[in-house]
NUMARNU-365604 format. One line per 5 residues: number of its first residue (from 1); their letters; for each residue x, y, z of N, C-alpha, C. Coordinates in pm, 1 decimal. Layout:
<recs>
NUM> a> X/Y/Z/X/Y/Z/X/Y/Z | ...
</recs>
This chain:
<recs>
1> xxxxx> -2244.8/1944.2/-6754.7/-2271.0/2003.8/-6625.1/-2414.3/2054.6/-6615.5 | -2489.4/2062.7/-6747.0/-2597.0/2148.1/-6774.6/-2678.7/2048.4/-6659.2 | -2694.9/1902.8/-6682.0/-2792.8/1818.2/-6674.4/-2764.9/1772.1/-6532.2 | -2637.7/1812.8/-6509.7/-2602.2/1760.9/-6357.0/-2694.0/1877.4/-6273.2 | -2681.8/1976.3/-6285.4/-2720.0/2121.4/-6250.0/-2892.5/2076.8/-6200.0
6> xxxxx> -2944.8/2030.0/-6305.3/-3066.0/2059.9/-6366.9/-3122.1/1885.7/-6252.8 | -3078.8/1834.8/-6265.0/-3117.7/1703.1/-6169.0/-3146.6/1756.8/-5984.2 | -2985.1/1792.2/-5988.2/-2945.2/1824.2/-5828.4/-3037.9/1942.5/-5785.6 | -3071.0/2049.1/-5892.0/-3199.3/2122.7/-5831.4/-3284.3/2070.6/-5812.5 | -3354.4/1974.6/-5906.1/-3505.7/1936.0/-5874.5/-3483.9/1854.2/-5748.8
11> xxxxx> -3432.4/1763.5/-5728.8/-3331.5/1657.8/-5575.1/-3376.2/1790.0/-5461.2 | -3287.9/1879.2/-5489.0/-3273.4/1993.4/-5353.4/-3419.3/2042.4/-5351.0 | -3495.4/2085.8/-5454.3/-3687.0/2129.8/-5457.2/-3729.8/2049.6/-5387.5 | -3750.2/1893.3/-5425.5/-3802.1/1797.7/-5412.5/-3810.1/1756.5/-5250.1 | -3657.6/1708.4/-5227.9/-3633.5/1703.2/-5096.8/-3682.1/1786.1/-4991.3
16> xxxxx> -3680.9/1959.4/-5008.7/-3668.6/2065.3/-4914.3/-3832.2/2043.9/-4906.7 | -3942.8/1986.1/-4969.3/-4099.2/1999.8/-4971.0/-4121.8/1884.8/-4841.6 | -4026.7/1749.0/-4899.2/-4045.3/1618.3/-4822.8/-4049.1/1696.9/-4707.9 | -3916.9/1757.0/-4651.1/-3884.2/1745.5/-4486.3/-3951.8/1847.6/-4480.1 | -4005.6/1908.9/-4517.5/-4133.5/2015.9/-4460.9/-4231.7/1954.3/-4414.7
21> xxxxx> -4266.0/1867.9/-4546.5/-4399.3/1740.2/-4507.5/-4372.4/1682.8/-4380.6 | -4299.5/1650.5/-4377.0/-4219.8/1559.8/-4238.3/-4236.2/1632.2/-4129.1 | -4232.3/1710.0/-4140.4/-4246.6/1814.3/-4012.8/-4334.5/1878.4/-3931.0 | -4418.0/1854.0/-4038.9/-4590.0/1904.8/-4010.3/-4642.6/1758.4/-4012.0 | -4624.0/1658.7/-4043.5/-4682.8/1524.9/-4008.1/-4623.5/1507.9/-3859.3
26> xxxxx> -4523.2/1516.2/-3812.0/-4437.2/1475.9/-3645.8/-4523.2/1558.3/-3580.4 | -4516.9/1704.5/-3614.7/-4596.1/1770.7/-3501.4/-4720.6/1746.3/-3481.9 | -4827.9/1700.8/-3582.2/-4982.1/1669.9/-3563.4/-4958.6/1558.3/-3485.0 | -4890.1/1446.9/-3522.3/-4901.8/1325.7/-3440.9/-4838.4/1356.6/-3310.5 | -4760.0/1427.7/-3300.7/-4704.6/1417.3/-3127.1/-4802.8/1466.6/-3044.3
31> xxxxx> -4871.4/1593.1/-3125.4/-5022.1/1674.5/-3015.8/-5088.8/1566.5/-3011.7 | -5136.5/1512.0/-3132.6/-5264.0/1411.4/-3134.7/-5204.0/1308.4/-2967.4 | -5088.1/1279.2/-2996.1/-5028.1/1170.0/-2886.7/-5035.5/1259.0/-2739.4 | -5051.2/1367.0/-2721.7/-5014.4/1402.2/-2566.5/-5194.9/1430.6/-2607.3 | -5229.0/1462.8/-2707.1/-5375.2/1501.8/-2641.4/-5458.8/1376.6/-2604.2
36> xxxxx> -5436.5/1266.7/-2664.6/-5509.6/1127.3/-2628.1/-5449.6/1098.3/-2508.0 | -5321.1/1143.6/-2451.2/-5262.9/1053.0/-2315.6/-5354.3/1166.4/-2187.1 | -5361.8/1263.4/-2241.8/-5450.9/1362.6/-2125.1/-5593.6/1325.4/-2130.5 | -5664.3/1235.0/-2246.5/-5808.8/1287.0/-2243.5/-5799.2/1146.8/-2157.3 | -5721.9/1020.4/-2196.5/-5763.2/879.0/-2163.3/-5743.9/896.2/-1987.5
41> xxxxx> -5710.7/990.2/-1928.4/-5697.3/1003.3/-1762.5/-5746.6/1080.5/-1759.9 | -5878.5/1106.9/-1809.1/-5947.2/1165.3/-1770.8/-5983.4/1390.0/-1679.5 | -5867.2/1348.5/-1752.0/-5852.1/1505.9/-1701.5/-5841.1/1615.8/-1814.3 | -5952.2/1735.2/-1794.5/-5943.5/1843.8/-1871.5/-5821.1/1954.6/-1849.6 | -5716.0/1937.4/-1930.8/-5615.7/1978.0/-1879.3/-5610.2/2069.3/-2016.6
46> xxxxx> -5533.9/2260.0/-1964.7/-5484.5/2301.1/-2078.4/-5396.0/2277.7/-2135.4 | -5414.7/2282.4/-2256.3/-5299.5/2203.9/-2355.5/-5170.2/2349.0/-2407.4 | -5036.8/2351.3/-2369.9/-4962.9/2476.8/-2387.4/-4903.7/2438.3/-2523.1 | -4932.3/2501.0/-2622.7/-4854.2/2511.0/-2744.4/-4699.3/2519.9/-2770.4 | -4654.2/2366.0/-2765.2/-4522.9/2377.6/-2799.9/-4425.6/2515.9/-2890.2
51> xxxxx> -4333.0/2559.4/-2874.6/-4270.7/2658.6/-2903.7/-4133.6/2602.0/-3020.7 | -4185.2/2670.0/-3149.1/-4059.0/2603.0/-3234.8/-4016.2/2699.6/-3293.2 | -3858.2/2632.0/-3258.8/-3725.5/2743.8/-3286.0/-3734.4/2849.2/-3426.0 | -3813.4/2730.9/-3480.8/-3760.1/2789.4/-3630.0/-3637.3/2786.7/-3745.3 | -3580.5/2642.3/-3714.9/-3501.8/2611.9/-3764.2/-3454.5/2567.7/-3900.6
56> xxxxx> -3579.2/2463.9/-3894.7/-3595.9/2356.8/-3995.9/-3721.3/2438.8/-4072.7 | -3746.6/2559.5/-4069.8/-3814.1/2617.0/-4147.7/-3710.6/2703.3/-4225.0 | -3618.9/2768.5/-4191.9/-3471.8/2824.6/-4269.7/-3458.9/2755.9/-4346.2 | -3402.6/2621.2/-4285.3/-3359.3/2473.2/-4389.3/-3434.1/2459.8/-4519.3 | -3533.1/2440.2/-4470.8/-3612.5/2421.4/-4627.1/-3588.4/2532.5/-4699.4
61> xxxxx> -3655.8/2670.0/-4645.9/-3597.0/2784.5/-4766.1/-3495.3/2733.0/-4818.3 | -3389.6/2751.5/-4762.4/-3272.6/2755.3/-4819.4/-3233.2/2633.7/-4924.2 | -3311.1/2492.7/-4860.8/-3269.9/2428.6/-4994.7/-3349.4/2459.6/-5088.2 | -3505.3/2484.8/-5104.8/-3530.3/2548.6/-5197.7/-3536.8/2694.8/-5265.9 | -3446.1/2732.7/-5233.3/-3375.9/2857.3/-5330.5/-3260.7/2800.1/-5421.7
66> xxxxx> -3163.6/2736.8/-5250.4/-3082.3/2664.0/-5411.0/-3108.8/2556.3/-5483.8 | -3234.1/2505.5/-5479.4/-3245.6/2369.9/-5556.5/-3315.2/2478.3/-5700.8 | -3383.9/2566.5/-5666.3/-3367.6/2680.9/-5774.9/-3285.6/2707.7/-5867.2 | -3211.0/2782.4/-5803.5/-3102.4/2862.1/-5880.0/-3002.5/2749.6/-5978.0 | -2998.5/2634.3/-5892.0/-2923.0/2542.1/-5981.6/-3035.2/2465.2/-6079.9
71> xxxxx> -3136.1/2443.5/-6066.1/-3220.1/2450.6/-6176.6/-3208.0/2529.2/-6300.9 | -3186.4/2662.5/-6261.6/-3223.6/2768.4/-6371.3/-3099.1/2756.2/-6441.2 | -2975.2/2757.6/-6355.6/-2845.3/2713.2/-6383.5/-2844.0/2642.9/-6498.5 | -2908.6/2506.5/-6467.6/-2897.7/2407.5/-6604.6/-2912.8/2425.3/-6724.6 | -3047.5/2519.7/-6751.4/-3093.6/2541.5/-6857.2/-2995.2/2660.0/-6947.3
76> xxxxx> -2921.9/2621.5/-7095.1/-2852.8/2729.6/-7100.6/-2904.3/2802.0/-7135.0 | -2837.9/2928.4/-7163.2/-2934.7/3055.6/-7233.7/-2958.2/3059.4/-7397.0 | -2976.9/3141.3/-7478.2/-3023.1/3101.4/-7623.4/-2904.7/3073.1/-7726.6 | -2855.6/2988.1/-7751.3/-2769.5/2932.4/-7838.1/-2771.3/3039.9/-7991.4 | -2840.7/3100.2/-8035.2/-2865.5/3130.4/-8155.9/-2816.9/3296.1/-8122.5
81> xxxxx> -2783.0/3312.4/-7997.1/-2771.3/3494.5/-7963.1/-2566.7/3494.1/-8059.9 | -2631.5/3617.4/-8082.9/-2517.8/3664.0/-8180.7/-2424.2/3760.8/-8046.5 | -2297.0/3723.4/-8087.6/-2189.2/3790.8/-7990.2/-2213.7/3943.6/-7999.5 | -2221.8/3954.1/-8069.9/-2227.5/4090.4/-8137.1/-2354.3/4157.2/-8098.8 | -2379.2/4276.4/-8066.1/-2555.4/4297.5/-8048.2/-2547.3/4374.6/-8194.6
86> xxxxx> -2630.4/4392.2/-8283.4/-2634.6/4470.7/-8423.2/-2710.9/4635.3/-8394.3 | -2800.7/4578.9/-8333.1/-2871.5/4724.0/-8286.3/-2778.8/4813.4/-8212.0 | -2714.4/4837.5/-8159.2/-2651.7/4855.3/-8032.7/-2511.8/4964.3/-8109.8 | -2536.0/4951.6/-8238.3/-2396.0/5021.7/-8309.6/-2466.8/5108.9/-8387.3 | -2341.6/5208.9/-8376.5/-2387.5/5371.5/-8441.6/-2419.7/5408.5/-8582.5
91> xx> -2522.2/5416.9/-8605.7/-2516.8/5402.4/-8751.6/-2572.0/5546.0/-8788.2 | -2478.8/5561.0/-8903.5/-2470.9/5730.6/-8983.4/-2607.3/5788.4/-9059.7
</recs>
């Protein structure tokens, strides 16, 4: 399960960066696209700054927290730790 853990986080990191990328590439090209369809007719027109929800900015957090946590998940903790703590007992 360690390695399953440890895959499906980096997948969920990996992914949650893409559709960020993705997102900020759509929006440059759609301005770039309404700002070339206003300049080619010739008209100085103000340009109103689309308004975003803020949606697909949650999204990503969220997959990368858990593409995190199941990362860290994978890795186990120190094999060599003694059940017992030694320090931790009362000594006379």
């Amino acid at each position: 399960m360690n390695n399953t853990n440890k895959i499906l986080g980096a997948v969920l990191m990996v992914s949650s960066v893409f559709i960020s990328t993705l997102d900020r590439i759509s929006d440059r090209i759609s301005i770039a696209i309404v700002e070339a369809g206003y300049a080619s007719g010739g008209k100085a027109r103000e340009l109103i700054p689309a308004s975003d929800n803020g949606f697909s900015g949650i999204l990503v957090y969220l997959l990368f927290l858990v593409g995190f946590v199941l990362l860290v998940a994978g890795f186990p903790g120190n094999s060599r730790k003694d059940k017992t703590n030694r320090y931790t007992q009362n000594r006379p």
